[in-house]
C-alpha positions in Angstrom: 159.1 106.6 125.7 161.6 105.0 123.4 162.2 102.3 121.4 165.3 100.7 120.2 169.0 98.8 120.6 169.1 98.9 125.1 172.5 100.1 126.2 174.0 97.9 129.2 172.2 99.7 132.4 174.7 101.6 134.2 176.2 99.7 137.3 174.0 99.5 140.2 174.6 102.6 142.9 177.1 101.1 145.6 175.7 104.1 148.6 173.0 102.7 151.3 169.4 101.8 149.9 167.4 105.1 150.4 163.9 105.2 151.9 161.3 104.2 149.9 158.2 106.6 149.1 155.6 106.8 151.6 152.5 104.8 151.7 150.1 106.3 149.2 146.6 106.8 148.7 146.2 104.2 145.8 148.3 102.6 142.7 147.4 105.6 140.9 148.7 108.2 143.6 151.6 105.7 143.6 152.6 106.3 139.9 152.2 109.8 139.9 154.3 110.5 143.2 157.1 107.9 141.4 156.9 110.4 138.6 157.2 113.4 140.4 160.7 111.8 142.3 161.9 110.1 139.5 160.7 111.8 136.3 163.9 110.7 133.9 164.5 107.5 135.3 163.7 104.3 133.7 160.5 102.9 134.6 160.1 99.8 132.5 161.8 98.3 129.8 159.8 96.0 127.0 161.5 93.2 124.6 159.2 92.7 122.1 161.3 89.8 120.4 164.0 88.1 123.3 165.5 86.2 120.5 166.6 89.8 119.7 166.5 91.2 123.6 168.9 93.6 122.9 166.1 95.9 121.1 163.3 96.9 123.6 160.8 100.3 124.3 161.5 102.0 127.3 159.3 103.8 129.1 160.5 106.6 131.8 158.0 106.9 135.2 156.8 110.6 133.4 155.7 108.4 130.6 154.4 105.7 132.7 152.1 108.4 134.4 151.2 110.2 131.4 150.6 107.3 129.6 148.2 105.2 132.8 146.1 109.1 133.1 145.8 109.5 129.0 144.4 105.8 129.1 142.1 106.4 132.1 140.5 109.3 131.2 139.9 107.4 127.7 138.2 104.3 129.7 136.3 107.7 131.3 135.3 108.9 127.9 133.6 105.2 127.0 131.4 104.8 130.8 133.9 103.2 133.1 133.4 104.4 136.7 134.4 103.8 140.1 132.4 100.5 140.3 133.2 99.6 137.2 135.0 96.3 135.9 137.1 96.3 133.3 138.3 92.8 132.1 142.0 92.8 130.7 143.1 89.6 128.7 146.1 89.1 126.8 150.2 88.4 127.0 152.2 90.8 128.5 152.4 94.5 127.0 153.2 97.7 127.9 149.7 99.2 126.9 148.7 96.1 129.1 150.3 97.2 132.2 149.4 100.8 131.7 145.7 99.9 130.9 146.0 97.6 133.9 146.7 100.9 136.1 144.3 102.8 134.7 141.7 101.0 135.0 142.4 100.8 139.0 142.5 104.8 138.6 139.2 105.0 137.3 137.7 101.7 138.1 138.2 98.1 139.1 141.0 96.0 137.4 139.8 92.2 136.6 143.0 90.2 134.6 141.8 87.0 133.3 144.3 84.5 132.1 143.9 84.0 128.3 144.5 80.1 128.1 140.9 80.0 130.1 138.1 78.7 127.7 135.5 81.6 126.7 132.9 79.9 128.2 134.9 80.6 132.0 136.0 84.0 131.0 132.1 84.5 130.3 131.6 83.5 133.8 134.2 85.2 135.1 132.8 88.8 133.3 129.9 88.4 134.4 130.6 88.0 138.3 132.6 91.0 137.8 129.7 93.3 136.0 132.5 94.0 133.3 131.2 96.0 130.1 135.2 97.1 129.0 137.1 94.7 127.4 141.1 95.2 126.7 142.3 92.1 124.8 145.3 90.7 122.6 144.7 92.1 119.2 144.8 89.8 116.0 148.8 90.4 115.7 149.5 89.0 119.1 147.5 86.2 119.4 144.4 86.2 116.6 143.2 82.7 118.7 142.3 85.3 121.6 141.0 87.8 120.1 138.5 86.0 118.1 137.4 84.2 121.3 137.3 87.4 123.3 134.9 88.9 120.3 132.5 86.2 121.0 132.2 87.1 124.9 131.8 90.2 124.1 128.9 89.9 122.2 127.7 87.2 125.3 128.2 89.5 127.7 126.7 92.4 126.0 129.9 95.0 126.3 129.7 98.6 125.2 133.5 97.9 124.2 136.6 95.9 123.0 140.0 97.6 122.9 143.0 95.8 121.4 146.2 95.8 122.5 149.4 95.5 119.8 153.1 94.1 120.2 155.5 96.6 121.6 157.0 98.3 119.0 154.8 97.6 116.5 155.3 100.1 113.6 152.6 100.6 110.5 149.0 100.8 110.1 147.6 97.3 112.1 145.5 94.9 110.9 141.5 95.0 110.7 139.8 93.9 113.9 137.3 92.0 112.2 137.6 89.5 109.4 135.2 91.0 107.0 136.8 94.2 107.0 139.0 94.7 104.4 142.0 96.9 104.8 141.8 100.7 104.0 143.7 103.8 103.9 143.4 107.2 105.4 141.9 108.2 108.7 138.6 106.4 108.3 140.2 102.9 107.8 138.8 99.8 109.7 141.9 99.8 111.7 139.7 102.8 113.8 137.5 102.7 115.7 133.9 101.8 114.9 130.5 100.0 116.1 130.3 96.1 114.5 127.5 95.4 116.8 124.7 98.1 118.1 126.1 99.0 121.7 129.6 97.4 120.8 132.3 99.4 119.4 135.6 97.7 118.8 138.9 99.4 118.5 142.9 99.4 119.0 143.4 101.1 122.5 145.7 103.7 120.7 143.0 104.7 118.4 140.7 105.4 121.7 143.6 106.6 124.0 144.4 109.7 121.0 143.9 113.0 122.3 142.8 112.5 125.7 144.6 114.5 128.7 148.1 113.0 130.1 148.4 115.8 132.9 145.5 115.1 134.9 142.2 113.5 135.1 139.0 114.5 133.2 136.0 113.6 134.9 136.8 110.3 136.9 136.9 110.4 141.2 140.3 110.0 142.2 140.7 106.9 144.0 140.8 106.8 147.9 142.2 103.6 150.1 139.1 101.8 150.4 137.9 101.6 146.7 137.9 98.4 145.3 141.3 98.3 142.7 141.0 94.7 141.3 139.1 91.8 141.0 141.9 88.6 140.8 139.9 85.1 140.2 142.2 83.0 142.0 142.6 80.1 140.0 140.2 79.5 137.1 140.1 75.7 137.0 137.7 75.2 140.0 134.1 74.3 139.4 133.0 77.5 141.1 136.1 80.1 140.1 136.7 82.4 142.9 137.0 86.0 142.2 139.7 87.8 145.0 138.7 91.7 145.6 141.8 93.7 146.6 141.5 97.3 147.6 143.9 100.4 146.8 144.9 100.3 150.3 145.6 96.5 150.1 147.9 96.8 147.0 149.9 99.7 148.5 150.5 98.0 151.2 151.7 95.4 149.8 153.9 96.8 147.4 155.9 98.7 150.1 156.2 95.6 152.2 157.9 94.1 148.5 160.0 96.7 147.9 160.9 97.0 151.4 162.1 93.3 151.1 163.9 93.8 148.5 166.2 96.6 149.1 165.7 98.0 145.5 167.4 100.6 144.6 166.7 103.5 141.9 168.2 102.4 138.7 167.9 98.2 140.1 166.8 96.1 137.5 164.3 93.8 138.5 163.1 90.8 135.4 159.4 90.6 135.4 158.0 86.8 133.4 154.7 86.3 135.1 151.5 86.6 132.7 149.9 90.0 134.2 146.8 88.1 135.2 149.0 86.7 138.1 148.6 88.7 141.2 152.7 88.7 141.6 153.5 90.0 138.1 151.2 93.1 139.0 152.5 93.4 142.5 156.1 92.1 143.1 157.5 93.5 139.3 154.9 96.0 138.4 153.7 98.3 141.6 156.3 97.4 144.4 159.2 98.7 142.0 157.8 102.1 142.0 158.6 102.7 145.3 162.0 102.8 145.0 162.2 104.3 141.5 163.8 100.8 140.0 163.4 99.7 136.3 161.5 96.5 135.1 162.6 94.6 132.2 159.7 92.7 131.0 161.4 90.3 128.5 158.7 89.3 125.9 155.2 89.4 125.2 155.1 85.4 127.1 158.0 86.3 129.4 158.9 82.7 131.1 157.3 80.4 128.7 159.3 81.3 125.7 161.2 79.3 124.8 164.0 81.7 123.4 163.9 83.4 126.9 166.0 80.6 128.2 168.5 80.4 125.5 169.7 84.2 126.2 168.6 84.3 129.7 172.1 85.0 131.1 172.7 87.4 128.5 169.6 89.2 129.1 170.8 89.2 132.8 174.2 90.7 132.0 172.9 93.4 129.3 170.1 94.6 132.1 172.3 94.8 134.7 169.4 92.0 136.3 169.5 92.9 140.3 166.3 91.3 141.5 163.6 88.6 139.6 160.5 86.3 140.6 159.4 82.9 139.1 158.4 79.7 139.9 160.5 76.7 141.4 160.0 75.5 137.2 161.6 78.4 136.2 164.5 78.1 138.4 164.6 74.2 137.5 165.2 75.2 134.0 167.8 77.3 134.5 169.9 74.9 136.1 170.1 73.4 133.1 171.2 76.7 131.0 175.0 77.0 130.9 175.6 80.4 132.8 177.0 82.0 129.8 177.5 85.8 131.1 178.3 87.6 133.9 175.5 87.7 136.5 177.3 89.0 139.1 174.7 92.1 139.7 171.6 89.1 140.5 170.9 89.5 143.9 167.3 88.8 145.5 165.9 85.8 143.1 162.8 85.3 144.7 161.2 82.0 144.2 157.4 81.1 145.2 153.7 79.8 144.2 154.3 76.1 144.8 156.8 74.4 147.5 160.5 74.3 146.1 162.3 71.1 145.6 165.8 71.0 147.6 167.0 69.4 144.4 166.2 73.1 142.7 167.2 75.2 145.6 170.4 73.4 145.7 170.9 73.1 142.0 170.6 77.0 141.4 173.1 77.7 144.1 175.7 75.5 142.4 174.8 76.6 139.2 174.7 80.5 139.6 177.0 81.3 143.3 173.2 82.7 143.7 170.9 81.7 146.5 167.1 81.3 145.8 165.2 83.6 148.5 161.9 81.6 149.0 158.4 83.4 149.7 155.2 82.8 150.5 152.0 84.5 149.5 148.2 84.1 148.6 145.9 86.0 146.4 143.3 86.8 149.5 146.8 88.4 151.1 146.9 90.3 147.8 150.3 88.2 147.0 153.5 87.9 149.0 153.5 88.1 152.8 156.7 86.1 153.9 159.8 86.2 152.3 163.1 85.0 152.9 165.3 88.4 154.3 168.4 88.4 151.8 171.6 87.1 154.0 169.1 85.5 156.4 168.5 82.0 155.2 167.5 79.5 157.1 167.1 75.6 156.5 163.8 74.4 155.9 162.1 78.2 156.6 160.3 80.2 153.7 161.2 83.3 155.4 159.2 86.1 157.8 156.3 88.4 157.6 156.8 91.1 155.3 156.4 94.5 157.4 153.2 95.7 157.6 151.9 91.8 158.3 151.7 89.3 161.0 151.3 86.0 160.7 150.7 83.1 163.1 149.9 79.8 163.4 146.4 78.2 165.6 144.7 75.4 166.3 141.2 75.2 165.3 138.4 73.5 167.8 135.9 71.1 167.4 134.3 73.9 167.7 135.5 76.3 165.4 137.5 78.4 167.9 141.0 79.1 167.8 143.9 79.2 170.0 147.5 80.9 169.7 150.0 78.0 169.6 153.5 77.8 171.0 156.5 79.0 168.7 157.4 75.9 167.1 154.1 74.0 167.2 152.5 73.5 164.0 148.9 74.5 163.3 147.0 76.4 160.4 148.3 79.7 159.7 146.1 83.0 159.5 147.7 86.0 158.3 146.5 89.6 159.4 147.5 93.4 157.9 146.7 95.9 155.7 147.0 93.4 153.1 144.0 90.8 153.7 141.9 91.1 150.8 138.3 93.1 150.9 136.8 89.5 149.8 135.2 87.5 147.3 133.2 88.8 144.8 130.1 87.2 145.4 127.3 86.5 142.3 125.2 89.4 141.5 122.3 87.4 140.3 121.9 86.0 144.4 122.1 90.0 145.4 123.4 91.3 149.0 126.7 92.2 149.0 129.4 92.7 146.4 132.0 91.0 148.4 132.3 89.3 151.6 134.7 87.6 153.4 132.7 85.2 155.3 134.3 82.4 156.4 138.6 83.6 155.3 138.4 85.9 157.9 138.1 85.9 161.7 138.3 88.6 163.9 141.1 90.7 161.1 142.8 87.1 160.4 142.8 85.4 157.4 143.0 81.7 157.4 145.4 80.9 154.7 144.4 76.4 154.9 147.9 75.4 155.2 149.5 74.3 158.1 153.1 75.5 159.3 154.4 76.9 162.2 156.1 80.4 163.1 159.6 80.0 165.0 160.4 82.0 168.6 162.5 84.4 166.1 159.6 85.2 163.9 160.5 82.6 160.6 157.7 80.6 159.5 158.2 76.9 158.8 155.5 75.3 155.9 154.4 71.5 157.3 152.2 70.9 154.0 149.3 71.7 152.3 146.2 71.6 153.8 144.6 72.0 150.7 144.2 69.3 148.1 145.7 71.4 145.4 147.2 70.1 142.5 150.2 72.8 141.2 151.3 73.2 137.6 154.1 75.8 137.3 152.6 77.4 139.8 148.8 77.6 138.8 146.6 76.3 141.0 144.5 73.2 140.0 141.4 71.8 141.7 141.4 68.2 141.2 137.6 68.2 141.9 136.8 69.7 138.8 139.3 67.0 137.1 137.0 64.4 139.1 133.6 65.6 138.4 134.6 65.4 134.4 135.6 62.0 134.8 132.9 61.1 137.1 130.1 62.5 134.2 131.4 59.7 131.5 128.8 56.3 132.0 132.3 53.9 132.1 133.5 55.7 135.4 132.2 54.9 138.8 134.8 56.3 140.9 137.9 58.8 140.4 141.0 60.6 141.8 143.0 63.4 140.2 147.0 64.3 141.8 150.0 65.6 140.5 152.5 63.8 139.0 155.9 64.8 139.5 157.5 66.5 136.7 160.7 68.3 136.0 159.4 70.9 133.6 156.1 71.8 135.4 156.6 70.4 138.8 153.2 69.0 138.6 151.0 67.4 136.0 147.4 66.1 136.7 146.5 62.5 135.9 143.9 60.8 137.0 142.7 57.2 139.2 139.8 55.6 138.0 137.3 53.1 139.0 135.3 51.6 135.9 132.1 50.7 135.7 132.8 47.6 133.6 136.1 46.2 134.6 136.6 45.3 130.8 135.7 48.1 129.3 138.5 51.2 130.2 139.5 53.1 127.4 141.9 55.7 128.3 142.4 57.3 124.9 138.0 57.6 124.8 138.7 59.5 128.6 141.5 61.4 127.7 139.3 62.9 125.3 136.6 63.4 127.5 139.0 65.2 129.3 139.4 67.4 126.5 136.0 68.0 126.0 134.4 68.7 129.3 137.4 70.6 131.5 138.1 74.1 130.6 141.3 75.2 131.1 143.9 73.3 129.3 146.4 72.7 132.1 143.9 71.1 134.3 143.0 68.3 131.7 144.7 65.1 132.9 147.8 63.9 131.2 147.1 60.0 131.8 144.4 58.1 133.2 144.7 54.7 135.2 142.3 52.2 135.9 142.4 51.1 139.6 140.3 48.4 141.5 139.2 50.8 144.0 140.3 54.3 145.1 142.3 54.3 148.5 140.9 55.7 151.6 141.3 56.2 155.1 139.2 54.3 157.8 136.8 56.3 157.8 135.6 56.3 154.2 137.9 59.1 152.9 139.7 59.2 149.9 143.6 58.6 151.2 145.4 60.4 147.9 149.1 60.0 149.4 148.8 56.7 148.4 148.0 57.5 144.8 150.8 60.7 144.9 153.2 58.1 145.2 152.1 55.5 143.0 152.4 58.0 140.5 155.6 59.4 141.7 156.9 56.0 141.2 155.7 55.8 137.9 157.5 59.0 137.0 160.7 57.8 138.3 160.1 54.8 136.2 159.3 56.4 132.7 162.3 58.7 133.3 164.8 55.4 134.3 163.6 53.7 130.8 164.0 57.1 128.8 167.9 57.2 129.9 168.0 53.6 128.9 168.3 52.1 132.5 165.3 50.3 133.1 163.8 49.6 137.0 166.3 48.0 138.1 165.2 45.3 140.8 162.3 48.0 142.0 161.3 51.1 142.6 159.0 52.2 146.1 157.9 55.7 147.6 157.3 56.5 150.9 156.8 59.3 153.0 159.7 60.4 155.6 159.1 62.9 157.9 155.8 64.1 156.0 157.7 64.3 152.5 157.7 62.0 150.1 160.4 60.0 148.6 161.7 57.9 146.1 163.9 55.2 146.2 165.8 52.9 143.3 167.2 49.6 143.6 169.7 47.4 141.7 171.0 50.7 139.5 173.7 52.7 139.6 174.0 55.7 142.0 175.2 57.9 139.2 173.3 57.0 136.6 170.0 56.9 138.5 171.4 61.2 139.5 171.8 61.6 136.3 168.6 60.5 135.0 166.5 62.5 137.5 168.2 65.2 138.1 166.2 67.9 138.5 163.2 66.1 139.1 161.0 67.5 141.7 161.0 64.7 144.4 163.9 63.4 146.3 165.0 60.4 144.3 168.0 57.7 146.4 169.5 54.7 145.7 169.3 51.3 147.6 171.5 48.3 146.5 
């Protein structure tokens, strides 16, 4: 491995894509046979600084391999085992994504995203059995690994590991504040026990002198072993933890790479946090099979800020073939004058949350680059329709990857399901090698580790959302069956936005939906009912809010008071109702903020199941102008 000024990646090969590798065992039998094909070639490619992307460490696939077995038989050498959970927590590293494979070589892999609160993540370790912990050290984020010291010691681990910046050169800071800096080879900086049971250490400390050929007393993994544990959202009052199998990720990652037509030598931009299933899977494993090289452009990849500013140059300097984000990302970079030559971007791949025709539009004009849209959820292991590159098709997301099938029913009073017509619309259920092993269910009820009760029937998976699946195989989303609320792509629950709400004594009734927004597609805010029609404070609930809600992107960005919640005739809360109230109120704030005001009014309805916007009394271009890129269709009336 290397680190230092990137050369511009040689142009990409012009002959036919070659075959890639054959299905293997597990991830770990994936990066060793990607080694033994490609043992010179670029594997991955780290920026530790994209203000200064030019500089990154590069990692061939023989150091990839030697570097996922020296870390695994370490994680040996400390108790991990087949069973075992190791919890991984921090940005995005290189040490990260080896660690994240080695710990699927040896155990069970169980990212948890680092913005959760520790009381979750404590939750989260303990549904998992995790006694390993690999965390941001102090120098990439001290905020974490301070937290992640505390549930440690809650959980009772035998061991924290730290992960530094890439590229980080001299001795590293102490891992706990009342250690004072030293000198020598017993300096704090090594490792040591703090607590009894608990030692703490940087994984490079740990990792030191440990086999890189082979394995040292760990079972090589087969198909069926569990390889990760993915919690599936984290802002749900009961988080949901996803168990994937070797065989599941293999199989997905050929049907990815497969897709995409990668090439040895492609470059492919990976942005996603590693806790996200499609960061692992679409830019981390399915790239192996085709020997191409991953450029992971900075420790918080597509929510820094600098990214965007040098994002074309990055592409040009990388030779960028292939990239996935969220319809956010690709919002924002409509707006980023295309200052480079992109012409090797090929297979953009966009997914997570529905994309705006405003974006998909927007990025075509912007780029000469068609977004290829997917579709994918974490009990699938991640992607299992895509868009085939040259084979668009309006209002489609694309067809089943490969080794998948995917069709849609409808369900009976009675539970059972019946096959419907190409065309028809009904809930679709996806089946394959990829459907997930199950849920990891809580150890303190006992009985099973995992079960899938009640996702799967009969092989299928039920994904909850309706669509319908074309006489030529494409699949057609019709909306979401579930009452999701999606912020750049994370999944929120408004339920738990709800029952916070619902616990202060001045709230008798409440609704959480997303409010349109350009930057995140969604926000949360919230409906409520008060208990004393004089009393509604919305700065007192907003910090409620704060308080009582965990995760920080599920904490409501305003609060109305309403009369009554809507609902159906049968007593239901009816939510479209408040979607477009606070659609409209979106429009409006954005109208005032470009200095055009509402005009003679502003109404949403929905038009053939979507919702949209319309503005009267303004002018056409103006009103464009100030929404563009919003994430609703907005028109103009007289």
């Amino acid at each position: 491995m290397t680190t230092g000024q990137a050369e511009s990646s040689p142009a990409p090969p012009t002959e036919p894509a070659p075959d890639v590798l054959p299905l293997p065992e597990s991830t770990y039998q994936l990066v060793l046979d990607a080694a033994a094909r490609w043992p010179d070639a670029v594997a991955s490619q780290w920026i530790p600084d994209p203000a200064d992307y030019t500089r990154c460490v590069t990692w061939t696939y023989r150091d990839l391999a030697a570097r996922v077995t020296q870390i695994a038989n370490a994680l040996t050498a400390i108790g991990v085992r087949r069973q075992d959970a190791v919890t991984l927590c921090g940005v995005n590293t290189a040490m990260l994504y080896a660690t994240t494979l080695a710990a699927e070589a040896v155990g069970i892999a169980a990212p948890v995203n680092p913005g959760l609160r520790a009381e979750r993540i404590v939750h989260l370790v303990r549904r998992t059995g995790s006694r390993v912990l690999v965390a941001a050290g102090p120098e990439l984020d001290p905020g974490v690994w301070g937290a992640m010291l505390d549930v440690a010691r809650e959980t009772r681990m035998t061991a924290v590991l730290a992960l530094r910046p890439d590229g980080a050169e001299g001795a590293p800071p102490p891992l706990l504040p009342e250690q004072e800096a030293g000198t020598g080879p017993d300096a704090p900086h090594r490792a040591f026990a703090a607590d009894p049971g608990l030692t703490i250490a940087y994984v490079e400390d740990v990792v030191a002198g440990h086999p890189e050929d082979r394995l040292i007393d760990a079972v090589t993994p087969t198909a069926g072993d569990l390889a990760a544990f993915v919690h599936t959202g984290g802002t749900t009052g009961s988080p949901k933890v996803a168990a994937h199998t070797h065989a599941n990720q293999v199989a997905c990652g050929r049907d990815i790479a497969l897709a995409n037509r990668w090439r040895t030598g492609d470059g492919v931009l990976a942005g996603l946090p590693l806790f996200h299933v499609n960061a692992l899977l679409v830019t981390g494993i399915a790239p192996a099979y085709a020997g191409a090289r991953v450029v992971w452009p900075g420790p918080l990849g597509y929510r820094s800020q600098d990214l965007y500013t040098r994002f074309w140059r990055i592409v040009e300097h990388y030779r960028i073939t292939g990239m996935s984000a969220v319809p956010t990302v690709y919002g924002a970079l409509t707006r980023v004058p295309v200052d480079a030559d992109i012409s090797t971007l090929r297979t953009p791949v966009v997914g997570a949350s529905p994309l705006p025709t405003s974006v998909r539009e927007g990025f075509a004009r912007h780029t000469g680059v068609r977004l290829l849209e997917g579709y994918g959820l974490t009990e699938a292991t991640c992607a299992s329709v895509v868009t085939p590159l040259g084979g668009e098709r309006t209002g489609s997301i694309g067809k089943a990857l490969p080794s998948q099938q995917i069709k849609a029913v409808r369900v009976g009073n009675d539970g059972s399901w019946t096959d419907c017509a190409p065309g028809e619309v009904g809930v679709l259920v996806i089946s394959g090698p990829t459907v997930f092993a199950g849920y990891v269910t809580d150890p303190a009820l006992g009985g099973a580790r995992v079960t899938r009760e009640g996702m799967v029937h009969d092989g299928w998976l039920d994904t909850g959302d309706l669509g319908s699946v074309d006489a030529d195989g494409y699949v057609h989303l019709a909306g979401r069956a579930k009452d999701l609320i999606i912020r750049g792509g994370h999944n929120i629950d408004p339920k738990v936005i709800e029952e916070a709400l619902l616990g202060h004594p001045s709230v008798s009734a409440a609704a959480a939906v997303g409010r349109p927004d350009r930057h995140a597609g969604e926000i949360p805010i919230a409906y409520v009912v008060p208990a004393d029609p004089g009393g509604f404070d919305e700065a007192e609930l907003l910090a409620w809010a704060e308080r009582t809600i965990d995760e920080r992107a599920a904490r409501p960005k305003r609060i109305h008071a309403v009369s009554a919640i809507p609902t159906t005739e049968v007593g239901k809360p009816f939510k479209p109702a408040l979607v477009a109230d606070a659609a409209v109120g979106a429009v409006r704030e954005a109208l005032e903020a470009a200095g055009l005001g509402a005009g003679s009014g502003i109404s949403a309805d929905y038009q053939n199941g979507s919702l949209v916007v319309t503005v009267s009394g303004l002018d056409p271009d103006g009103v464009a102008d100030a929404v563009a890129g919003f994430p609703v269709p907005v028109r103009s009336a007289p």
